[in-house]
MIMAR-144448 format. One record per residue (C-alpha): residue in one letter; x, y, z. Coordinates in steps of 0.05 Angstrom, whole numbers, padded with zeros to 5 digits, always signed. Each point is the difference from the previous one (the first is absolute). Example, Ala and Ser with C-alpha at 12.3 -4.5 7.8 and 13.67 -1.06 7.14 Angstrom:
2
a+00246-00090+00156
s+00027+00069-00013
This chain:
615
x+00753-00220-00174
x+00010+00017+00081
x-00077-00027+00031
x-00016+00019+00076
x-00019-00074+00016
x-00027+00009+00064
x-00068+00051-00015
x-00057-00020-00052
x-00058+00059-00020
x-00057-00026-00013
x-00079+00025-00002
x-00060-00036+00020
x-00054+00013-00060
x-00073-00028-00003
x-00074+00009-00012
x-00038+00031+00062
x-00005-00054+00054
x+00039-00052-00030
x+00045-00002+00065
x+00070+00046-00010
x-00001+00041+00065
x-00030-00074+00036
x+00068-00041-00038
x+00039+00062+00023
x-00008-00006+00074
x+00013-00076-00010
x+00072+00011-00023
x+00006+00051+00057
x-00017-00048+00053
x+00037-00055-00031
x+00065+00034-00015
x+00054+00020+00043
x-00021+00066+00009
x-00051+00010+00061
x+00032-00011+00064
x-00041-00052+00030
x-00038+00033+00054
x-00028+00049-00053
x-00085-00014-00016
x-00030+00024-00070
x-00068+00005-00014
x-00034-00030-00070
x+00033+00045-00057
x+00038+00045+00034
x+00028+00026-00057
x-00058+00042-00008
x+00001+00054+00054
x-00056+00055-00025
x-00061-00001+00034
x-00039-00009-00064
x+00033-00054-00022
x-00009-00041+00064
x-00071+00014-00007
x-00002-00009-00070
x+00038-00060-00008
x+00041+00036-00059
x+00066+00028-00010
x+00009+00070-00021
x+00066+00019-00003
x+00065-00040-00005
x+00039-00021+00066
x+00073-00025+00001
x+00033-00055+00046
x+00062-00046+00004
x+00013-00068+00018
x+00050-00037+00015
x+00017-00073-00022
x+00057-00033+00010
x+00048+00046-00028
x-00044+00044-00035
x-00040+00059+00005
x-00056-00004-00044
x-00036+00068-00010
x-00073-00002-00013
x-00052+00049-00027
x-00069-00023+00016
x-00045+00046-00055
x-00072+00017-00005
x-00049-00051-00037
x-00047+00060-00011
x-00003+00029-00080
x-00013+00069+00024
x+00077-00008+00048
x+00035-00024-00070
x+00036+00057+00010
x+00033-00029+00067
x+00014-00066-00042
x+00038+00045-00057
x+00045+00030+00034
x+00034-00052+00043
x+00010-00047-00064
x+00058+00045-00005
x+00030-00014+00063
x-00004-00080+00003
x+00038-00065-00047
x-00060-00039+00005
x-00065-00010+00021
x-00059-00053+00046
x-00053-00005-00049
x-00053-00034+00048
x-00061-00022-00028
x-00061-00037+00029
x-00003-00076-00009
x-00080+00014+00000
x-00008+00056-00049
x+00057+00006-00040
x+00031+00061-00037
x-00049+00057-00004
x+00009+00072-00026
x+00044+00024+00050
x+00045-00057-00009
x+00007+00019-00072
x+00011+00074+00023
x+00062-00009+00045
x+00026-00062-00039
x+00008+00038-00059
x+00034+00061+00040
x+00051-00048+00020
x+00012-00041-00063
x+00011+00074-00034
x+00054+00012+00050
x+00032-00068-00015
x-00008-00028+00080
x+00008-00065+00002
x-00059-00038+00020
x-00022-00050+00063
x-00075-00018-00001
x-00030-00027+00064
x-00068-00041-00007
x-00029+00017+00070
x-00060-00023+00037
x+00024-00064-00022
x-00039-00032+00054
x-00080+00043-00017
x-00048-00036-00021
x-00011-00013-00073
x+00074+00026-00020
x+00025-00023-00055
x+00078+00012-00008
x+00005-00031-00063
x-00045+00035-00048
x+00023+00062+00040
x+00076-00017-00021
x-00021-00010-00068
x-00038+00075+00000
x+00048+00033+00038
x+00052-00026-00068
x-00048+00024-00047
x+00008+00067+00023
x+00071+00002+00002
x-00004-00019-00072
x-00058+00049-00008
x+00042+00059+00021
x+00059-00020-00036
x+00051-00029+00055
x+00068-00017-00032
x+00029-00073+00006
x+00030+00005+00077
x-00059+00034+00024
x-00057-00063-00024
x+00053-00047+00034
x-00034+00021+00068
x+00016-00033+00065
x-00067-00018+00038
x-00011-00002+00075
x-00066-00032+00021
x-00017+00035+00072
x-00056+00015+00057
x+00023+00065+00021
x-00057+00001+00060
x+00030-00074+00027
x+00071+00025-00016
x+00019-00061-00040
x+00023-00011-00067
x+00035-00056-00055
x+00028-00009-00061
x-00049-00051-00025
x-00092+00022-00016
x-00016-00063+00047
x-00018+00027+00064
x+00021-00049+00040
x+00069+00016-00013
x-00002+00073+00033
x+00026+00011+00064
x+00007+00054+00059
x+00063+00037-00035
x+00015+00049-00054
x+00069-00027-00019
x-00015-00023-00066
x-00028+00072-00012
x+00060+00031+00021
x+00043-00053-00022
x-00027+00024-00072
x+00005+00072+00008
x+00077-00013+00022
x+00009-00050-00072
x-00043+00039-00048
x-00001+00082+00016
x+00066+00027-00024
x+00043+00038+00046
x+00012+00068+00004
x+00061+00020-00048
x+00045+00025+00046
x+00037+00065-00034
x+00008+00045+00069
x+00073+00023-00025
x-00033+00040-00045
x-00038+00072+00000
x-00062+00000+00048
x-00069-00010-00042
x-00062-00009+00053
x-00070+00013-00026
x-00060+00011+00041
x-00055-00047-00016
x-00050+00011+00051
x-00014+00072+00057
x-00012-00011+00068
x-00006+00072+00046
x+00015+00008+00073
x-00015+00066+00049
x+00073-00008+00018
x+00037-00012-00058
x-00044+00026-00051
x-00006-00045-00075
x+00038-00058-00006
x+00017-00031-00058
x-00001-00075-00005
x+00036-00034-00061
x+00064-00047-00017
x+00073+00015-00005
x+00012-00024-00073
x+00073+00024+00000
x+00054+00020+00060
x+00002+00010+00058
x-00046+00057+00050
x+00008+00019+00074
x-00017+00042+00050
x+00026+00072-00014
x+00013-00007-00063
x-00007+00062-00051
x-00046-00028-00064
x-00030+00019-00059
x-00080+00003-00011
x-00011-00009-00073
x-00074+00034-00008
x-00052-00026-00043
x+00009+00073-00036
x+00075-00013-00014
x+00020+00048+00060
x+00051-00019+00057
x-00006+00008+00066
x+00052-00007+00048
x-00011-00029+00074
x+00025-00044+00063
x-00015-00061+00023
x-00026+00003+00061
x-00028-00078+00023
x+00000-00061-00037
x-00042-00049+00006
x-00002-00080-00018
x-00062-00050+00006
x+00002-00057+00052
x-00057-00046+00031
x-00061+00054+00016
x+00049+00064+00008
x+00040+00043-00031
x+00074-00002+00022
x+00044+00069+00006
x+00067-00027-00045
x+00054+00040-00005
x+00023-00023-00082
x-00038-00040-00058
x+00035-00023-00054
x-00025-00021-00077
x-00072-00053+00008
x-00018+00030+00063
x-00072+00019+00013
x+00005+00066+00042
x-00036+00060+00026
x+00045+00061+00002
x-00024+00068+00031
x+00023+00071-00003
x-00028+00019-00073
x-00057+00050+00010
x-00035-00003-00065
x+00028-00076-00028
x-00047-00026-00039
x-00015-00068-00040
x+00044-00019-00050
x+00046+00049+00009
x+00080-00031+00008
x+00046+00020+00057
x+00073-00001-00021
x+00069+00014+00005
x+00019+00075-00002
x+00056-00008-00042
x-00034-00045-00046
x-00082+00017-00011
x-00024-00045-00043
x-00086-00017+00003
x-00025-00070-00005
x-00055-00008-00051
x-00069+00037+00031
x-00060-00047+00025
x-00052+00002-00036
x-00066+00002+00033
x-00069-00019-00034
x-00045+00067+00007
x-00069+00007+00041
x-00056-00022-00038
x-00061+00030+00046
x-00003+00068+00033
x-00052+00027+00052
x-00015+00075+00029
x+00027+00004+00074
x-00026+00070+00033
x-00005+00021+00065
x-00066-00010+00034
x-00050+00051-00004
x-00069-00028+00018
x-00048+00021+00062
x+00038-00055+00043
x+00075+00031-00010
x+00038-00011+00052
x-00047-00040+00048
x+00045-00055-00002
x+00068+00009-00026
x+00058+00037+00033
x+00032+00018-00078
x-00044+00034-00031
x+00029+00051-00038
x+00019+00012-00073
x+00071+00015+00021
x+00004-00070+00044
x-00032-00046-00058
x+00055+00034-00053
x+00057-00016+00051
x-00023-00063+00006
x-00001-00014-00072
x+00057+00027-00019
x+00043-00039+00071
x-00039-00064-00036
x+00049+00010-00071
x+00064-00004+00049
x-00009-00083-00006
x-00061-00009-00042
x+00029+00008-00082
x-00057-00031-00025
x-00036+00062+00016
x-00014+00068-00024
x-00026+00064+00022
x-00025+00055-00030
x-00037+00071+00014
x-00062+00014-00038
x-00030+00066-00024
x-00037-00001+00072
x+00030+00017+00066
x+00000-00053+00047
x-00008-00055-00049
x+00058-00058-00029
x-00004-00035-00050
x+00029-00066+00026
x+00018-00063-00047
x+00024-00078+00011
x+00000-00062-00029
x-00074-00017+00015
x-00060+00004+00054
x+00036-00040+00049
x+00065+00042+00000
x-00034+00065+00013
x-00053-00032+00046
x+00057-00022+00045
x+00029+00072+00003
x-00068+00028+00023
x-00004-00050+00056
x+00067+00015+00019
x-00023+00074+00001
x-00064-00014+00048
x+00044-00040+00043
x+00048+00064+00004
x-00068+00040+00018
x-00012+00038-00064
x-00061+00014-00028
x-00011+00008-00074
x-00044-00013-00063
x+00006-00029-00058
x-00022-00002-00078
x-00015-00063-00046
x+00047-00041-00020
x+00030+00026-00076
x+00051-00043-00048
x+00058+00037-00022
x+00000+00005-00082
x+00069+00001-00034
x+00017+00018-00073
x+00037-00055-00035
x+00028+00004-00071
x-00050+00066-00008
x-00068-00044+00027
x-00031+00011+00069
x+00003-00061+00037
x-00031-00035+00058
x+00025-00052+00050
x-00020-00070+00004
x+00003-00051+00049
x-00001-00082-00010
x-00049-00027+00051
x-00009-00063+00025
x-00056-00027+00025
x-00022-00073+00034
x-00072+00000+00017
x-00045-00058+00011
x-00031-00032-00065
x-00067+00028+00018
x+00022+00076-00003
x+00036-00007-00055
x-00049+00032-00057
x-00018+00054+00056
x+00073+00017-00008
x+00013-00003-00071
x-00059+00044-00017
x+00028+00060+00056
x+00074-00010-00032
x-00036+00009-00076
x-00031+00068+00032
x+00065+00019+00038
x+00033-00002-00087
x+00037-00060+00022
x+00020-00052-00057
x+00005-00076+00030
x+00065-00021-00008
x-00011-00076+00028
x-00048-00048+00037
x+00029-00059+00043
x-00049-00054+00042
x+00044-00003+00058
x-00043-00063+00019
x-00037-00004+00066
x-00054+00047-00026
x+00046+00064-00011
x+00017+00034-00065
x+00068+00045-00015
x-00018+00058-00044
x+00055+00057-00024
x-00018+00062-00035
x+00032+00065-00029
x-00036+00056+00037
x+00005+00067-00008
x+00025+00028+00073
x-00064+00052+00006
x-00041-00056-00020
x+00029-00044+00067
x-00014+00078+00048
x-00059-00030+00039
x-00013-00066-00013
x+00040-00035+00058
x-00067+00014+00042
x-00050-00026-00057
x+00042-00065-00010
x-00003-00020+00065
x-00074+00007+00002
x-00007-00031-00067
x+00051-00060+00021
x-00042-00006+00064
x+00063+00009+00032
x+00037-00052-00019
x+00037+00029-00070
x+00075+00022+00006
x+00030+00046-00051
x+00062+00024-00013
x+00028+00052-00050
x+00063+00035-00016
x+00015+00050-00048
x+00009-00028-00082
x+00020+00058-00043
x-00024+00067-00027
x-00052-00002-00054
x-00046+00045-00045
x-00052+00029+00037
x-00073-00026-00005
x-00041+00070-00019
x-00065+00006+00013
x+00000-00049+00062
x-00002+00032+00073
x-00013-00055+00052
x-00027+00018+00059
x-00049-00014+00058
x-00076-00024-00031
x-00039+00025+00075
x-00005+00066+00019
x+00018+00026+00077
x-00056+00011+00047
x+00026+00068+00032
x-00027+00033+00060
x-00041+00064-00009
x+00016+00027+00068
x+00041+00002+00063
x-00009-00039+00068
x-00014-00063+00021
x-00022-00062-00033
x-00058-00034+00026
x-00033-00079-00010
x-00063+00036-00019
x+00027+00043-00050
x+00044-00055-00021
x-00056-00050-00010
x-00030+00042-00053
x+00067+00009-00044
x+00022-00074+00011
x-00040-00029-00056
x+00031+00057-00048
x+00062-00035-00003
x+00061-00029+00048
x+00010+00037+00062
x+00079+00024+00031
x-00027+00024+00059
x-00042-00027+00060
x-00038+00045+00046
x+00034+00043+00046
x+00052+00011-00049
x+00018+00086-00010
x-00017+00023-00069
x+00013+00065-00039
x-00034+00029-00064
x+00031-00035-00056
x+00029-00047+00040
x-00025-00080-00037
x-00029-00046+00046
x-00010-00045-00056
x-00008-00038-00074
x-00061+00015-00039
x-00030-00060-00029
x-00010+00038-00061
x+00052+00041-00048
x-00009+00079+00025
x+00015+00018+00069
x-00057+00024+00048
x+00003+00052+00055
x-00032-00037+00065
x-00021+00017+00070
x+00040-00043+00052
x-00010+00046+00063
x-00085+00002-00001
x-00030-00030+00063
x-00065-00022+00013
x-00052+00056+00018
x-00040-00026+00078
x-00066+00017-00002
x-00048-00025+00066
x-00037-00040-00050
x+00023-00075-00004
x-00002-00043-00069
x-00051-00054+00005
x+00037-00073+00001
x+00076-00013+00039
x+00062+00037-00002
x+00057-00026-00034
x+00069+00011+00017
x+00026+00043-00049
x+00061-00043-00039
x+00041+00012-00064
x+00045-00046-00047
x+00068-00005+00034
x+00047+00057-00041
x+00047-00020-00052
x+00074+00017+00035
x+00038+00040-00050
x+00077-00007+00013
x+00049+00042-00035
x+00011-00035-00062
x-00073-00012-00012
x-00017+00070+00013
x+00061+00025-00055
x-00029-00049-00047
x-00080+00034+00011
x+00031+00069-00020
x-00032+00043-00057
x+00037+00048-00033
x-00050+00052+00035
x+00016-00035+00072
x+00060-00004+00059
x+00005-00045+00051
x+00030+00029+00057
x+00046-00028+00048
x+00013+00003+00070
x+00028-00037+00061
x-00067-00030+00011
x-00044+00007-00051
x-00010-00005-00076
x-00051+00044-00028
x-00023+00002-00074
x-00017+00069-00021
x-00027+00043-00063
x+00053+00062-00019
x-00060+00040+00002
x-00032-00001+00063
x-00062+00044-00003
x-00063-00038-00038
x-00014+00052-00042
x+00067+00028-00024
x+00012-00083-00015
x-00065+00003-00033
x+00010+00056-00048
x+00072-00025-00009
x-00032-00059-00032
x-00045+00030-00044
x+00051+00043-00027
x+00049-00056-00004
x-00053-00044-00047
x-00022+00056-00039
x+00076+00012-00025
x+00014-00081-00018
x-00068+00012-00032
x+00033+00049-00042
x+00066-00030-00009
């Protein structure tokens, strides 16, 4: 069988911060690819805003490098469980994949989640053991976990006979051999590997074209874009092709620009041929998974399947007494745009109108995923609110079902019971316990996903800060009835409009936690803060101190109050009732109740206990 010899796919698959898009710039400046006068920044793979900040990838980026002879394409994918979806998809595209793993901490759940994504494609594997060189790696025990997964998740014969790469992707070195004194400032053996073990391409480009789009990019100019691989023939610019549509419809269309992937950019080409990774534009409503062939010959490659959301939240546009203060989107119209422009690139996501005008119902593959959409949104200048977090239930075999999610946790020793006793609440079921040695403890559980809505906040407090968890999503199970988890506190929420004062504040403080500090605009309904108790309590925030000519007998004080606790996005989603927004904008976060007025909230209550009474 015909090969193209001189191009290898591969993808770059890990836990979260276990160094791809670090290893990827490596083998970018170490190729012969950049010219040598061109500079790039720490992981410039990842060109979002967030995920600088963030230190995360979100979405899957393509390059090329060249190496002697070959052109190696690479997909660096997210590490992320709620981007799985990213990591899906591109399986498709590649022959093999990176796995890179931490020499510290070894395979964790992620690892297991994109692992077994590639083993069911039948990629053939290369593991790299990096941070070879951080203190208290240990790249042998790590070898010997990173087989018993493979085993674990049923690898056939070729794929446990794993090549292994030992590297420091921050120093740019890397061996063939765990002793670190062997690795030196060069990625050859890494490359040298890919070249040996990732089969090429098969190269069948005399035959009908077959291209299917793996990934959706969308530009003002040329509209979508559809990213994928030729599997079979040949495509080029001006072309008349096929669209075979997920629905089993054809479209006809022309191909406008084609694209390949080179270095940082993306290169105008004027013809791909079979094992190319390419971009091709001109199809106005392409979208994933769809194939692209011949017009004498339409015949569709197998759909992708892509794992459903598993959380969904209330988005609606933004309708408390601050409204358009601060944003420059604010209407319904904007915010449905907006949504609806997002599921051009983002298949992972769904959006759907409720029975209430002006309000989506908007599900992903966990908090994270749709937290990152509404900073993307207050970034763009929209303002908006949104519900609590909800799991999405799903009938299986005739039983409602619930997700669950295998978490990971390493905490200090000290925490550990602390932890144990909040997963037992949460209806999680221990799964294992580890003593990692140096005083930390490994613990997994099966959680139910609305168990985990909430807890990232309490953990850390409870781990003093120094726990890290991880989760990804397990399977669907029979729901737990009877069981609603949910916030313990009630909200302390402001009784009136204005200003909030340190005097006023001083007397609510020992209530509960405060959000705000003094000076800080308030609105009835609006929370300022946690209750230290469970019901919520109506508060004063804006009251000043009545000055009367009479002075107090003894010294003044200066009037002080405990430093605010900062609620960021995530933390605020996580506080949310089912009776409570948080609203969004540019510049602020706000927590809210859906009923503003006191008393309409108030006899809202009563009537909503008297009827559970009842029921």
């Amino acid at each position: 069988m015909k090969t193209r010899d001189d191009i290898r796919n591969i993808a770059i698959i890990a836990h979260v911060d276990h160094g791809k898009t670090t290893l990827v710039n490596e083998m970018l400046k170490q190729s012969d690819t950049l010219d040598q006068h061109t500079q790039i920044g720490d992981r410039a793979m990842d060109t979002n805003p967030i995920e600088k900040e963030r230190g995360i990838t979100i979405l899957s980026k393509n390059t090329a490098v060249k190496y002697k002879d070959t052109t190696i394409n690479i997909l660096d994918t997210p590490g992320h469980a709620d981007f799985g979806g990213e990591v899906e998809r591109i399986m498709k595209m590649v022959d093999g994949v990176l796995l890179v793993v931490d020499a510290f901490e070894g395979t964790m759940p992620q690892t297991r989640f994109v692992l077994k994504k590639a083993l069911e494609q039948h990629l053939t594997p290369i593991v790299v053991i990096n941070k070879i060189d951080r203190p208290g790696a240990r790249p042998e025990e790590v070898v010997d976990e990173v087989l018993e997964l493979f085993i674990e998740l049923g690898a056939d014969d070729d794929q446990l006979e794993f090549p292994i790469v030992y590297a420091s992707a921050i120093n740019g070195t890397t061996s063939l051999d765990e002793d670190l004194s062997t690795q030196k400032h060069t990625m050859d053996p890494l490359f040298d590997t890919i070249v040996k073990t990732i089969p090429a391409p098969i190269d069948n480009s005399d035959e009908p074209l077959q291209f299917q789009v793996s990934m959706l990019d969308y530009n003002d100019y040329l509209g979508r874009i559809g990213i994928g691989r030729v599997f079979r023939g040949k495509i080029k610019i001006g072309d008349s092709v096929t669209v075979m549509k997920l629905d089993g419809s054809t479209k006809n269309f022309r191909v406008t620009k084609l694209f390949g992937f080179f270095g940082l950019h993306r290169v105008e080409i004027n013809e791909a041929k079979a094992g190319d990774l390419i971009a091709v534009s001109g199809m106005d409503d392409i979208f994933v998974g769809e194939t692209v062939a011949a017009t004498d010959h339409e015949e569709a490659l197998p759909i992708l399947r892509i794992d459903e959301p598993t959380l969904q939240m209330l988005f609606l546009a933004n309708d408390s007494p601050f409204a358009g203060r601060e944003g420059k989107n604010v209407t319904a119209r904007k915010l449905e745009d907006r949504l609806r422009q997002q599921l051009q690139t983002d298949v992972s996501l769904r959006v759907e109108n409720t029975d209430t005008a002006g309000m989506w119902e908007v599900s992903g593959r966990g908090e994270l995923h749709l937290s990152i959409l509404v900073e993307e949104l207050r970034r763009e200048g929209f303002e908006l609110q949104l519900g609590r977090p909800q799991v999405i239930y799903r009938e299986v075999d005739g039983v409602m079902c619930e997700p669950y999610e295998m978490v990971q946790i390493d905490t200090p020793e000290q925490y550990t019971g602390t932890v144990i006793d909040a997963m037992s609440q949460r209806k999680g079921e221990m799964q294992n316990m580890e003593n990692e040695g140096n005083g930390q403890t490994r613990l997994s559980f099966l959680v139910p996903s609305r168990g985990l809505i909430g807890y990232s906040t309490e953990f850390l407090s409870a781990t003093g800060g120094y726990g890290i968890m991880n989760h990804t999503f397990e399977k669907y199970a029979p729901v737990i009835k009877n069981w609603e988890p949910g916030r313990s506190n009630g909200a302390l929420v402001s009784i009136n409009a204005g200003t909030a004062t340190t005097y006023s504040l001083q007397s609510v403080e020992d209530r509960g936690v405060l959000f705000i500090d003094a000076g800080t605009e308030v609105y009835e309904g609006m929370i300022v803060g946690q209750n230290s108790r469970e019901s919520d309590i109506a508060v004063n925030v804006t009251k000043g101190k009545n000055l009367t000519n009479t002075r107090a007998s003894g010294k003044d004080h200066a009037a002080a109050i405990k430093t605010p606790k900062q609620m960021t996005l995530e933390s605020s989603i996580e506080f949310l009732n089912d009776d409570e927004y948080c609203e969004v904008t540019p510049q602020s976060i706000r927590l809210r109740k859906k009923i503003l007025n006191t008393g309409e909230r108030t006899k809202s209550d009563k009537r909503r206990k008297m009827n559970a009474a009842k029921a």
